[in-house]
Biopython code that builds the backbone (N, CA, C, O; Angstrom):
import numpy as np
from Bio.PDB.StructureBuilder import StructureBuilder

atoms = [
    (1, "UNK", "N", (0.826, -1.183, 0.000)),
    (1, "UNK", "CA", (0.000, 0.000, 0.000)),
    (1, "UNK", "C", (0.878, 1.258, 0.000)),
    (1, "UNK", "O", (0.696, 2.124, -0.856)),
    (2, "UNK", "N", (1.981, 1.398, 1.092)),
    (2, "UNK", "CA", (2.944, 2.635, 0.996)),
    (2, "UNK", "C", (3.761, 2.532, -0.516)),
    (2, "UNK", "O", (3.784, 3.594, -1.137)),
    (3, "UNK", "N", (4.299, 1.588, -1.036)),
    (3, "UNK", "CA", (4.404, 2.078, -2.524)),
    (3, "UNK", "C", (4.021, 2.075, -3.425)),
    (3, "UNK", "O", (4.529, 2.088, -4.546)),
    (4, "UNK", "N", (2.485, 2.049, -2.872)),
    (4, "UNK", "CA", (1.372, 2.519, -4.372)),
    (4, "UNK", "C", (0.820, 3.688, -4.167)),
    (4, "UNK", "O", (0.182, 4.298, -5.025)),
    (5, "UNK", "N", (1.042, 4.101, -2.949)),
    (5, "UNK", "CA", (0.873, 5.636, -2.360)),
    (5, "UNK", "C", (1.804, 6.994, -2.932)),
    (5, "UNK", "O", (1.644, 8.124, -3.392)),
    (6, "UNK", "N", (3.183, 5.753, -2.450)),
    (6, "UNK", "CA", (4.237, 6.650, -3.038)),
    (6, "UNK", "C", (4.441, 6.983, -4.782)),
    (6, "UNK", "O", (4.563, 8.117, -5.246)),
    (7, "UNK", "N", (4.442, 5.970, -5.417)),
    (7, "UNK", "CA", (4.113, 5.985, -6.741)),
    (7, "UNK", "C", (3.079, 7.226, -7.609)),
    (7, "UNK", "O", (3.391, 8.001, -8.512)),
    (8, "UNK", "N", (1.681, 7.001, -6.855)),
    (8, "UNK", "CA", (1.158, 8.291, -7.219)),
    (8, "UNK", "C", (1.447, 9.701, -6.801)),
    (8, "UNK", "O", (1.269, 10.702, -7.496)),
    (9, "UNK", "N", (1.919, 9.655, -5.570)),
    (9, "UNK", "CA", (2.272, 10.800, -5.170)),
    (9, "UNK", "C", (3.883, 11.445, -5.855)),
    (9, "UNK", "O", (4.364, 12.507, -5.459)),
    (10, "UNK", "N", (4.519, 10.597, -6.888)),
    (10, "UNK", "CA", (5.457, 10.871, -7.408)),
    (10, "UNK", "C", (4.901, 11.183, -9.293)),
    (10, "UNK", "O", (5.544, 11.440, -10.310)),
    (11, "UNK", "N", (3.358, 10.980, -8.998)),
    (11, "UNK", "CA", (2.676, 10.946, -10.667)),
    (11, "UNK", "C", (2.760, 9.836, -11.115)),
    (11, "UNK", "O", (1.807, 9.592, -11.854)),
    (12, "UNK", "N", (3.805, 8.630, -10.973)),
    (12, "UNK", "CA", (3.340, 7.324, -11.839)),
    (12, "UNK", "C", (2.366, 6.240, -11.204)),
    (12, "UNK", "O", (1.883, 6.130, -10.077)),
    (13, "UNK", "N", (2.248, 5.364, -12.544)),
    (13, "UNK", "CA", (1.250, 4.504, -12.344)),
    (13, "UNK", "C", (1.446, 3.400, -11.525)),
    (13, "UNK", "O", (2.467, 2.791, -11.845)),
    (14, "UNK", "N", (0.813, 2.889, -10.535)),
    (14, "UNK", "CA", (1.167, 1.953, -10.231)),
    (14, "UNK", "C", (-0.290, 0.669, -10.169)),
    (14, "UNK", "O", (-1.500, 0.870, -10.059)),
    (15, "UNK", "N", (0.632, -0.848, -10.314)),
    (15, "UNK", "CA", (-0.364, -1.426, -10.359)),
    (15, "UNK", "C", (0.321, -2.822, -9.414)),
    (15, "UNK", "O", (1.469, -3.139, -9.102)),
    (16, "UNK", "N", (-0.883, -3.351, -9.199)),
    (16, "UNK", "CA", (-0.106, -5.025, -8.232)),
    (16, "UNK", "C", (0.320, -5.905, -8.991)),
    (16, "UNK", "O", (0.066, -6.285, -10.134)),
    (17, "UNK", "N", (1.164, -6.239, -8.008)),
    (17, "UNK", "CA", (1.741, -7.599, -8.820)),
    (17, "UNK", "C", (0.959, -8.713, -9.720)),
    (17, "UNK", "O", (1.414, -9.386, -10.644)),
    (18, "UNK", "N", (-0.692, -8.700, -9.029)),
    (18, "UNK", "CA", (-1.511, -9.365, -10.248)),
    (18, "UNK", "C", (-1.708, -8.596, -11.761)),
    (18, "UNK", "O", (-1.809, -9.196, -12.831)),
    (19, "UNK", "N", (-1.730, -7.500, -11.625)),
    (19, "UNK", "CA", (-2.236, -6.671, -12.609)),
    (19, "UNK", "C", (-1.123, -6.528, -13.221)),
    (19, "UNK", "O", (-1.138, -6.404, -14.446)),
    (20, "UNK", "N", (-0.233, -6.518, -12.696)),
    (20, "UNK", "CA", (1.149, -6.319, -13.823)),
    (20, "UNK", "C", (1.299, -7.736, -14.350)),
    (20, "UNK", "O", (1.635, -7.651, -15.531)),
    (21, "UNK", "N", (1.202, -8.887, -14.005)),
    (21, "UNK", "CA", (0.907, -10.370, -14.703)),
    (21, "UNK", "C", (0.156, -10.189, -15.620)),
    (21, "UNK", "O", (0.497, -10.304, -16.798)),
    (22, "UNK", "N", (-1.355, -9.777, -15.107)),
    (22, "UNK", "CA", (-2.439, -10.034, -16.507)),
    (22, "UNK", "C", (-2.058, -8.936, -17.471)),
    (22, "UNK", "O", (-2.533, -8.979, -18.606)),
    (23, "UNK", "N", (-1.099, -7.780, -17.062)),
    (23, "UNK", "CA", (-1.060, -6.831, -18.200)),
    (23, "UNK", "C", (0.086, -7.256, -19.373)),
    (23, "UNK", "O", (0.250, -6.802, -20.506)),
    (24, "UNK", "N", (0.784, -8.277, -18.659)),
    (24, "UNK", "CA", (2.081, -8.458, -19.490)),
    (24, "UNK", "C", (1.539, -9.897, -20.160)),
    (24, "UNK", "O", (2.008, -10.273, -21.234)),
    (25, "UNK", "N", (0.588, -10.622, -19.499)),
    (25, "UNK", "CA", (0.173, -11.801, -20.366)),
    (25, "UNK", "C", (-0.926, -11.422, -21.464)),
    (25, "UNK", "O", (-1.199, -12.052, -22.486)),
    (26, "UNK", "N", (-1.472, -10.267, -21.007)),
    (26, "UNK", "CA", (-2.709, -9.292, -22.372)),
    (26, "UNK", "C", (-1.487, -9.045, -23.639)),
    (26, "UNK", "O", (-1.777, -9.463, -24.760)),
    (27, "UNK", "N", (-0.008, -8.302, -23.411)),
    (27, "UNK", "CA", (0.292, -7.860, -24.365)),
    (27, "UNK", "C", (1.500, -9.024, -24.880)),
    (27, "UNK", "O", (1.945, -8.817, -26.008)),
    (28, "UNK", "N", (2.009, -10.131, -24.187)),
    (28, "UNK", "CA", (2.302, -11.214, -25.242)),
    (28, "UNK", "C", (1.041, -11.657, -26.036)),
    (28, "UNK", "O", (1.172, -11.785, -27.254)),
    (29, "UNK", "N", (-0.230, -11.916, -25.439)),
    (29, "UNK", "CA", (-0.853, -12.203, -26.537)),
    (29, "UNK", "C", (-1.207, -11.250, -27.855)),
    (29, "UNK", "O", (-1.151, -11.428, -29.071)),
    (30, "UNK", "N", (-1.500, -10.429, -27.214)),
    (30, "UNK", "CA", (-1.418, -9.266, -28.601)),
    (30, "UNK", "C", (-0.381, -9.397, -29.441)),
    (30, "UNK", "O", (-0.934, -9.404, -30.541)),
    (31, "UNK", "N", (0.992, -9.527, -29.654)),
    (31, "UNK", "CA", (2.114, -9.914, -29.924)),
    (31, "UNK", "C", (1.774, -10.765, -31.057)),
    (31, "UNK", "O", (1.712, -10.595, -32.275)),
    (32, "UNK", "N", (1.531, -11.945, -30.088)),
    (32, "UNK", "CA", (1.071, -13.522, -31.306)),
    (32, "UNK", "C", (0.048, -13.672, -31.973)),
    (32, "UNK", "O", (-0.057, -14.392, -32.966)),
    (33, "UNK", "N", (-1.207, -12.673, -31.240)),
    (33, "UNK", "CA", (-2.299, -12.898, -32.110)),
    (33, "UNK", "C", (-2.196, -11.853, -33.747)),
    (33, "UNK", "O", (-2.696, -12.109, -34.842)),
    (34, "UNK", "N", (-1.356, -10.668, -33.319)),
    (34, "UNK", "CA", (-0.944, -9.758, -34.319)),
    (34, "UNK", "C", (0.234, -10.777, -35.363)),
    (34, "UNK", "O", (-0.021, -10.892, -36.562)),
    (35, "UNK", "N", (1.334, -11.375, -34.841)),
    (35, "UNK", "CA", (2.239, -12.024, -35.365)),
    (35, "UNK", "C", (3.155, -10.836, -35.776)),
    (35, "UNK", "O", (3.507, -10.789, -36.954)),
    (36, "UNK", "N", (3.570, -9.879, -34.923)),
    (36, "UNK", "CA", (3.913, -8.907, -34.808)),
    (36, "UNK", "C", (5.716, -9.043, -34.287)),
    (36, "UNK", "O", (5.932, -9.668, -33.248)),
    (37, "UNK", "N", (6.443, -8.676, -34.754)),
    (37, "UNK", "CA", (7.879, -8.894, -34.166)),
    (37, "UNK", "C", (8.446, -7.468, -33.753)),
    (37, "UNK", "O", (9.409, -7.485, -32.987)),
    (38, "UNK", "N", (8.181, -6.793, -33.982)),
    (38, "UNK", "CA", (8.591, -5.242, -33.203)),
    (38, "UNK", "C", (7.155, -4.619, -32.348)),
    (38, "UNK", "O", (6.073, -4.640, -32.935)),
    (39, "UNK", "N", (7.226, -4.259, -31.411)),
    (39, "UNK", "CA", (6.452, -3.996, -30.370)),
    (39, "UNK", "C", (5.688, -2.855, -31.058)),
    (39, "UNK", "O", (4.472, -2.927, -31.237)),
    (40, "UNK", "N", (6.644, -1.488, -31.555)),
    (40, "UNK", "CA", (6.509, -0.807, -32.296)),
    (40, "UNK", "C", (4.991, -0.851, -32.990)),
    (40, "UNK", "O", (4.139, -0.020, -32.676)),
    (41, "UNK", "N", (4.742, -1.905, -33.965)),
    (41, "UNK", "CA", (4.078, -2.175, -34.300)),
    (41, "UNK", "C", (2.489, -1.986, -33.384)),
    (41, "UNK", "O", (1.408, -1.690, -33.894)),
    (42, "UNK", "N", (2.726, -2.219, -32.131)),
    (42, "UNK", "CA", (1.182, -2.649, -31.544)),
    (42, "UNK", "C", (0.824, -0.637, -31.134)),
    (42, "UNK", "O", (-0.287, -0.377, -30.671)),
    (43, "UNK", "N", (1.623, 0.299, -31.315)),
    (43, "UNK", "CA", (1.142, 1.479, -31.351)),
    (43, "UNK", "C", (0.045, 1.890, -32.367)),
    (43, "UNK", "O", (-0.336, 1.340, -33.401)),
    (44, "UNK", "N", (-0.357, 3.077, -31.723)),
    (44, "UNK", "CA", (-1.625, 3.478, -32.760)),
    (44, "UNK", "C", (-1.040, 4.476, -33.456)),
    (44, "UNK", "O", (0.055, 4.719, -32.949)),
    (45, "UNK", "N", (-1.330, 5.348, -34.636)),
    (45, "UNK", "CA", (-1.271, 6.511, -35.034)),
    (45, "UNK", "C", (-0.855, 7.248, -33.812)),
    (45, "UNK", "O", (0.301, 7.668, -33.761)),
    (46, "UNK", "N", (-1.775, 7.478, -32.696)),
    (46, "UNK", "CA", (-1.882, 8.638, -32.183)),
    (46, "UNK", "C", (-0.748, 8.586, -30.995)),
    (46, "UNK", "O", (-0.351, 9.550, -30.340)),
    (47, "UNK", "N", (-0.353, 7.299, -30.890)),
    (47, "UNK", "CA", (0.420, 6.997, -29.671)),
    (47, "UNK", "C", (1.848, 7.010, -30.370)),
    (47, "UNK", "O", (2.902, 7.382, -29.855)),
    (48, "UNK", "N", (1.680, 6.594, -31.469)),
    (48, "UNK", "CA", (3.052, 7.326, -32.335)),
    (48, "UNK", "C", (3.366, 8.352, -32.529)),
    (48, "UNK", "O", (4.391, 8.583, -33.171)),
    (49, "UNK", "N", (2.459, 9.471, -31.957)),
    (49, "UNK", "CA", (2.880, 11.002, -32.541)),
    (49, "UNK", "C", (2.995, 11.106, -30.445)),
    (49, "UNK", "O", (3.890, 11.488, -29.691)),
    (50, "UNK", "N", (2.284, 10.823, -30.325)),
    (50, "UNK", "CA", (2.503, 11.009, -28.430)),
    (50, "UNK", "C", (3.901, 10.593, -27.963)),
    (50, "UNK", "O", (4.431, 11.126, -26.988)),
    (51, "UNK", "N", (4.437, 9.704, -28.627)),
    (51, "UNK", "CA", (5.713, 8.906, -28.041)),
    (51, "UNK", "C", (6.765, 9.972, -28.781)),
    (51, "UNK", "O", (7.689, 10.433, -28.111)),
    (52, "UNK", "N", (6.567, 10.428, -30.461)),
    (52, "UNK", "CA", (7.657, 11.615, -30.325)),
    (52, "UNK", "C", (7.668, 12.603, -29.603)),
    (52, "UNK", "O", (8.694, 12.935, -29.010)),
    (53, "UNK", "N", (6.511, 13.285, -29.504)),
    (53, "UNK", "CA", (6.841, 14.460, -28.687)),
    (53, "UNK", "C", (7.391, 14.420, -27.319)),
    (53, "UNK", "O", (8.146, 15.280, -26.865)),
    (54, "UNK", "N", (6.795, 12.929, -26.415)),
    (54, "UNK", "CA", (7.001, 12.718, -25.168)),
    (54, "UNK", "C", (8.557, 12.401, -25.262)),
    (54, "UNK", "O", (9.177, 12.507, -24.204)),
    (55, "UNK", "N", (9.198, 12.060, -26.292)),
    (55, "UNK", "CA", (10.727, 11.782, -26.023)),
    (55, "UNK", "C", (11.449, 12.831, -27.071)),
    (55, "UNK", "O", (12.618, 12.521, -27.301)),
    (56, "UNK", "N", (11.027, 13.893, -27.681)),
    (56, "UNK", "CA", (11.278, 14.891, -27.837)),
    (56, "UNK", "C", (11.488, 16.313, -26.285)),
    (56, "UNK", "O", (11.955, 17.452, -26.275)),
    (57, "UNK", "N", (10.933, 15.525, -25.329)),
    (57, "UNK", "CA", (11.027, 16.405, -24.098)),
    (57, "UNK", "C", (9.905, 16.920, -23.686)),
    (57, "UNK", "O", (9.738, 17.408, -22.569)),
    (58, "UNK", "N", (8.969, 16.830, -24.676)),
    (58, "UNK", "CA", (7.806, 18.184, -24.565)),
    (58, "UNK", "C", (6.861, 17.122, -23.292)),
    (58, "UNK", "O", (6.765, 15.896, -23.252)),
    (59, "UNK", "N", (6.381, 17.983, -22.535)),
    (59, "UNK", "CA", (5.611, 17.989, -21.085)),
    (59, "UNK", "C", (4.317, 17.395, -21.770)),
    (59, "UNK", "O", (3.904, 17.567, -22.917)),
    (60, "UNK", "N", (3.748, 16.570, -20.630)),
    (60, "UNK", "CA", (2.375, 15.615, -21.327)),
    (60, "UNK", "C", (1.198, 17.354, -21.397)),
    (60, "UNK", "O", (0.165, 17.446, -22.061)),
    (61, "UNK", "N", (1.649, 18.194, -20.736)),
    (61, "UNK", "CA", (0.551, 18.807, -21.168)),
    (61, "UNK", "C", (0.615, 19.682, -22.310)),
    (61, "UNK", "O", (-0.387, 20.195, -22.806)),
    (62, "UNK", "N", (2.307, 19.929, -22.913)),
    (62, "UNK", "CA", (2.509, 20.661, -24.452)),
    (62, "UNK", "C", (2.186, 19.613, -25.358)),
    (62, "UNK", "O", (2.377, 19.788, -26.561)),
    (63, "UNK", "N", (1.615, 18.303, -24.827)),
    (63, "UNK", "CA", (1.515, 17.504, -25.887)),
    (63, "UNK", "C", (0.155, 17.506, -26.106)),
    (63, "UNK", "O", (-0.415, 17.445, -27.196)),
    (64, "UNK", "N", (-0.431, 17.596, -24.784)),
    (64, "UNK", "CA", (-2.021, 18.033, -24.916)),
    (64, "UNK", "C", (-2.343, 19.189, -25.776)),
    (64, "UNK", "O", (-3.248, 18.975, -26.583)),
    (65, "UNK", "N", (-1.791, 20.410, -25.789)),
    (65, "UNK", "CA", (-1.932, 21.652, -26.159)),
    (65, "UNK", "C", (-1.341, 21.707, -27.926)),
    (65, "UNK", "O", (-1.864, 22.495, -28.714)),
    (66, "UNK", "N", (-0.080, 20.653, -28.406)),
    (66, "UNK", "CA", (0.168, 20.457, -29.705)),
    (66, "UNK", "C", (-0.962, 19.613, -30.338)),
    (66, "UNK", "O", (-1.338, 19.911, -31.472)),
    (67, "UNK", "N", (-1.605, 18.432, -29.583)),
    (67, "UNK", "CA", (-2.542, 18.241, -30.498)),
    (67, "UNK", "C", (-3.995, 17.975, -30.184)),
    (67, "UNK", "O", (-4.697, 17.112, -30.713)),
    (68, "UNK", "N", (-4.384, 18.925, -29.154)),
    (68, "UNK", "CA", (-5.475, 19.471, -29.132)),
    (68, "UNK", "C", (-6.160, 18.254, -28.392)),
    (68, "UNK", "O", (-7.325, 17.997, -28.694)),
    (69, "UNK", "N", (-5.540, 17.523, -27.484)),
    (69, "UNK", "CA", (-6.434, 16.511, -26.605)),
    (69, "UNK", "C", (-6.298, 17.057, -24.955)),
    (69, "UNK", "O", (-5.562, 18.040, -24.877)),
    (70, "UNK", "N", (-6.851, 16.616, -23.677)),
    (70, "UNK", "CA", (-6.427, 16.943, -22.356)),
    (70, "UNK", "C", (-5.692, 15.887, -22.103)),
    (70, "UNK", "O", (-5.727, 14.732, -22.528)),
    (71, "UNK", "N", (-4.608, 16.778, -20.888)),
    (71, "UNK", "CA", (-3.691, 16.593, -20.147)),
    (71, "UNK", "C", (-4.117, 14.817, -19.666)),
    (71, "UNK", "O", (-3.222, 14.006, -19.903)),
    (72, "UNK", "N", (-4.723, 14.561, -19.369)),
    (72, "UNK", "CA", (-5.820, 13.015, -18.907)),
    (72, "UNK", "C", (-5.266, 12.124, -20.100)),
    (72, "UNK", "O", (-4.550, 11.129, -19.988)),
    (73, "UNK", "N", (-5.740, 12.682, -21.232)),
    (73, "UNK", "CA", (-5.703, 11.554, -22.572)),
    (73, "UNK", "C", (-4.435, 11.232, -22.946)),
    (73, "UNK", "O", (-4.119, 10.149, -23.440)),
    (74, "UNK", "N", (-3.671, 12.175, -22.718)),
    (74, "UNK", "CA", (-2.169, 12.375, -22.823)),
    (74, "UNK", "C", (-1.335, 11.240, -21.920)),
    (74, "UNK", "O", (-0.345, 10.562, -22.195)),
    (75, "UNK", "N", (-2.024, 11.314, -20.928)),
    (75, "UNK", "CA", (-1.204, 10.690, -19.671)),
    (75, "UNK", "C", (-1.509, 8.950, -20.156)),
    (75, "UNK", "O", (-0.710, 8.017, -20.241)),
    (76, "UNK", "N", (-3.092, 9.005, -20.429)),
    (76, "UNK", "CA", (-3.627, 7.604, -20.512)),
    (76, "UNK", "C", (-2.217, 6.889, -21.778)),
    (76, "UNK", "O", (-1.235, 6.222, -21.452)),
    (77, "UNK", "N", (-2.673, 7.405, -23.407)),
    (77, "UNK", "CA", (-1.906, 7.532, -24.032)),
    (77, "UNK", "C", (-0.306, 6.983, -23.884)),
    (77, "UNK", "O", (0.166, 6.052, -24.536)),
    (78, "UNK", "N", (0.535, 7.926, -22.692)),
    (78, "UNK", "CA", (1.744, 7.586, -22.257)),
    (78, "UNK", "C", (1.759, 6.094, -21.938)),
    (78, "UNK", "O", (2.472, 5.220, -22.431)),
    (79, "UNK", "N", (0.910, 6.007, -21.098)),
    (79, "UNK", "CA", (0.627, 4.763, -20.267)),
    (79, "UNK", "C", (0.566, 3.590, -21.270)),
    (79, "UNK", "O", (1.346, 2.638, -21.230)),
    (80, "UNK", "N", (-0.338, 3.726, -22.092)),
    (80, "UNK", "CA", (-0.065, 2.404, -22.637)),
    (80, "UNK", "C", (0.967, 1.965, -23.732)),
    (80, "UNK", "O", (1.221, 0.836, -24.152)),
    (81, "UNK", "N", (1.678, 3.632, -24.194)),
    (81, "UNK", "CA", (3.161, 3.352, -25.056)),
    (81, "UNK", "C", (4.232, 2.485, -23.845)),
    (81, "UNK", "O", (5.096, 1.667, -24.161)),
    (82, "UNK", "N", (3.879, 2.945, -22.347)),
    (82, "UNK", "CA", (4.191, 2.646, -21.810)),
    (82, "UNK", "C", (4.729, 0.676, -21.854)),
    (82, "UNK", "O", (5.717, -0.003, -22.135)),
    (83, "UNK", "N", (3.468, 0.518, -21.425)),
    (83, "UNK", "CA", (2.698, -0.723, -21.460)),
    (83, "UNK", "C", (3.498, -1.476, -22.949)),
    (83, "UNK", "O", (4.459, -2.245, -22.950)),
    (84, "UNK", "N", (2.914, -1.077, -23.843)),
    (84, "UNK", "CA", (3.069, -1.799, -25.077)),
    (84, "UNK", "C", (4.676, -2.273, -25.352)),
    (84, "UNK", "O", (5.103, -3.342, -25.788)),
    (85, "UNK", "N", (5.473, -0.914, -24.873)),
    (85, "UNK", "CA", (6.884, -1.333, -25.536)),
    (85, "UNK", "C", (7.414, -1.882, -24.119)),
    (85, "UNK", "O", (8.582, -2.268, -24.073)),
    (86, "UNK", "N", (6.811, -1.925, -23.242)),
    (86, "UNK", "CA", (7.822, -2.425, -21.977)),
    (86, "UNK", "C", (8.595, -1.458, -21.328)),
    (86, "UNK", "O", (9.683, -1.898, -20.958)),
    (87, "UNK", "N", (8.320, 0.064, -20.995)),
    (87, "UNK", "CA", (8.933, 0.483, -20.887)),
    (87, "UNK", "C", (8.647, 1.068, -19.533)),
    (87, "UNK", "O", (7.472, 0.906, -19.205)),
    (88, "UNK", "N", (9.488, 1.784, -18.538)),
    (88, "UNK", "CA", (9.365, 1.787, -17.221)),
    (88, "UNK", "C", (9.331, 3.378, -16.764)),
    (88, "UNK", "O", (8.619, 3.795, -15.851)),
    (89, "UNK", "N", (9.929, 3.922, -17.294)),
    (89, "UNK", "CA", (10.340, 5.411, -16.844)),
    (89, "UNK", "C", (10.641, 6.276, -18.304)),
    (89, "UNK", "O", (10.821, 5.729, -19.392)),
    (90, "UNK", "N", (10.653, 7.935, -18.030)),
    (90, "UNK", "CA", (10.847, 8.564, -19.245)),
    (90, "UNK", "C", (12.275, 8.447, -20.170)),
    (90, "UNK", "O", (12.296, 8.787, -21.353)),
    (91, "UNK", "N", (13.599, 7.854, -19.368)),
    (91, "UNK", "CA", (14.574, 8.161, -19.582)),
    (91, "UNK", "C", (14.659, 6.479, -20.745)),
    (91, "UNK", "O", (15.621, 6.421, -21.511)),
    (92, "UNK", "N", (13.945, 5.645, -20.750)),
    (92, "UNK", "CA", (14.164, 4.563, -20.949)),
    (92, "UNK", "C", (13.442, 4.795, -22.601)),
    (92, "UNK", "O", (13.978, 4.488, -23.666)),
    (93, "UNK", "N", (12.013, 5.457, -22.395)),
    (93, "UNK", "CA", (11.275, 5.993, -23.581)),
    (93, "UNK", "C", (11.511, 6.901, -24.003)),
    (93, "UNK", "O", (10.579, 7.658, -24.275)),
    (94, "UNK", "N", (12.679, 7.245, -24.237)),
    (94, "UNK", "CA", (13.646, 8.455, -24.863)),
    (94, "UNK", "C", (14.856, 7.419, -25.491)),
    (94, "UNK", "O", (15.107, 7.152, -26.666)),
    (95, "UNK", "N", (15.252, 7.128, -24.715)),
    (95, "UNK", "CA", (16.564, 5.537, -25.374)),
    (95, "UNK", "C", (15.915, 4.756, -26.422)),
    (95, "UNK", "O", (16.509, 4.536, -27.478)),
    (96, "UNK", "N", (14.368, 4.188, -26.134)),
    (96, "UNK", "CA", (13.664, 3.540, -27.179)),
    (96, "UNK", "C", (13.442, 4.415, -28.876)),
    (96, "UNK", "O", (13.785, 3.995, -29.980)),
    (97, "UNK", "N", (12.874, 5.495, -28.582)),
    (97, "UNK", "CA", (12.680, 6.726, -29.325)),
    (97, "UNK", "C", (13.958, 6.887, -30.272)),
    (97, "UNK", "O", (13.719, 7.016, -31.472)),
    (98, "UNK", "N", (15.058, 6.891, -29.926)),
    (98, "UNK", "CA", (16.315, 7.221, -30.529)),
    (98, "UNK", "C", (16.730, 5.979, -31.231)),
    (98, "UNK", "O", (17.113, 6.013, -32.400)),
    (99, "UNK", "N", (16.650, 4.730, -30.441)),
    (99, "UNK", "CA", (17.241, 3.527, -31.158)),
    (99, "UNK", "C", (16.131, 3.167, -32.497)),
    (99, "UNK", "O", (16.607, 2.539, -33.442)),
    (100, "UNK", "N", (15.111, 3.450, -32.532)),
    (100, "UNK", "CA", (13.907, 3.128, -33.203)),
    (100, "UNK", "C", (14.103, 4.134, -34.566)),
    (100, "UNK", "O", (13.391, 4.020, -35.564)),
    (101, "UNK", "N", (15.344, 5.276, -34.412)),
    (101, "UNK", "CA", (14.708, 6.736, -35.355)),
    (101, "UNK", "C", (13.426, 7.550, -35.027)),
    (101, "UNK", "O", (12.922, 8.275, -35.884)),
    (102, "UNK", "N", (12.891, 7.422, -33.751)),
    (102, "UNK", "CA", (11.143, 8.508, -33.756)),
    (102, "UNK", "C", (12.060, 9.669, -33.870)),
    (102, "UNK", "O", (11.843, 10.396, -34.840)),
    (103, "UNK", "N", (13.190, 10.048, -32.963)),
    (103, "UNK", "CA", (13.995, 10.975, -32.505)),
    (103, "UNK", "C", (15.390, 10.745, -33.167)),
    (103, "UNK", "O", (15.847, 9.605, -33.257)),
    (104, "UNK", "N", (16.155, 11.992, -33.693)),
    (104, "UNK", "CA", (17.982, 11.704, -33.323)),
    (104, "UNK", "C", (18.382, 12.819, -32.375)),
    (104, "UNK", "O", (19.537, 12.888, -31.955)),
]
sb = StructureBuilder()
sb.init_structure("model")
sb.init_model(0)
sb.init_chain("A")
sb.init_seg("    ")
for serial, (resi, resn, name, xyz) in enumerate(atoms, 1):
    if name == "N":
        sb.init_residue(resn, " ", resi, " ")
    sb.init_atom(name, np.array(xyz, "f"), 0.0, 1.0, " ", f" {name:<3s}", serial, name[0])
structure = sb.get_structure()
């Protein structure tokens, strides 16, 4: 409970150890049912333009304000680029961003 407290109170998401199971067994299957070999792939349009700007630097809410969604949708958005590529923190989805070309 204190580090799911702490977690939000630092802004990230946190979830339990069950929920992080069923979330990581939801997106291997997505994976195989897509037959998908770059993760890349399981993004949307919109989470592809969210993931440059977010590892371009720009703040989830200049990303709200560049393309005209709220600060909320933005965050959700993050969350599941999050989710999809495996990724943990901003510094990690900035490393992804660069090795991929979104960013140089």
């Amino acid at each position: 409970m204190i580090a799911a407290i702490r977690a939000v109170s630092e802004g990230k998401g946190f979830f339990s150890p069950a929920m992080s199971r069923l979330l990581a067994d939801d997106y291997v299957r997505q994976v195989q049912e897509r037959g998908v070999q770059d993760s890349y792939e399981l993004l949307t349009p919109r989470e592809r333009e969210v993931l440059q700007l977010l590892a371009e630097g720009k703040s989830n809410k200049e990303v709200a304000v560049l393309l005209d969604l709220s600060v909320s949708t933005v965050e959700t958005h993050r969350g599941k680029i999050m989710q999809k590529l495996n990724l943990h923190s901003a510094p990690e989805l900035v490393l992804y961003a660069v090795r991929k070309g979104v960013i140089s």
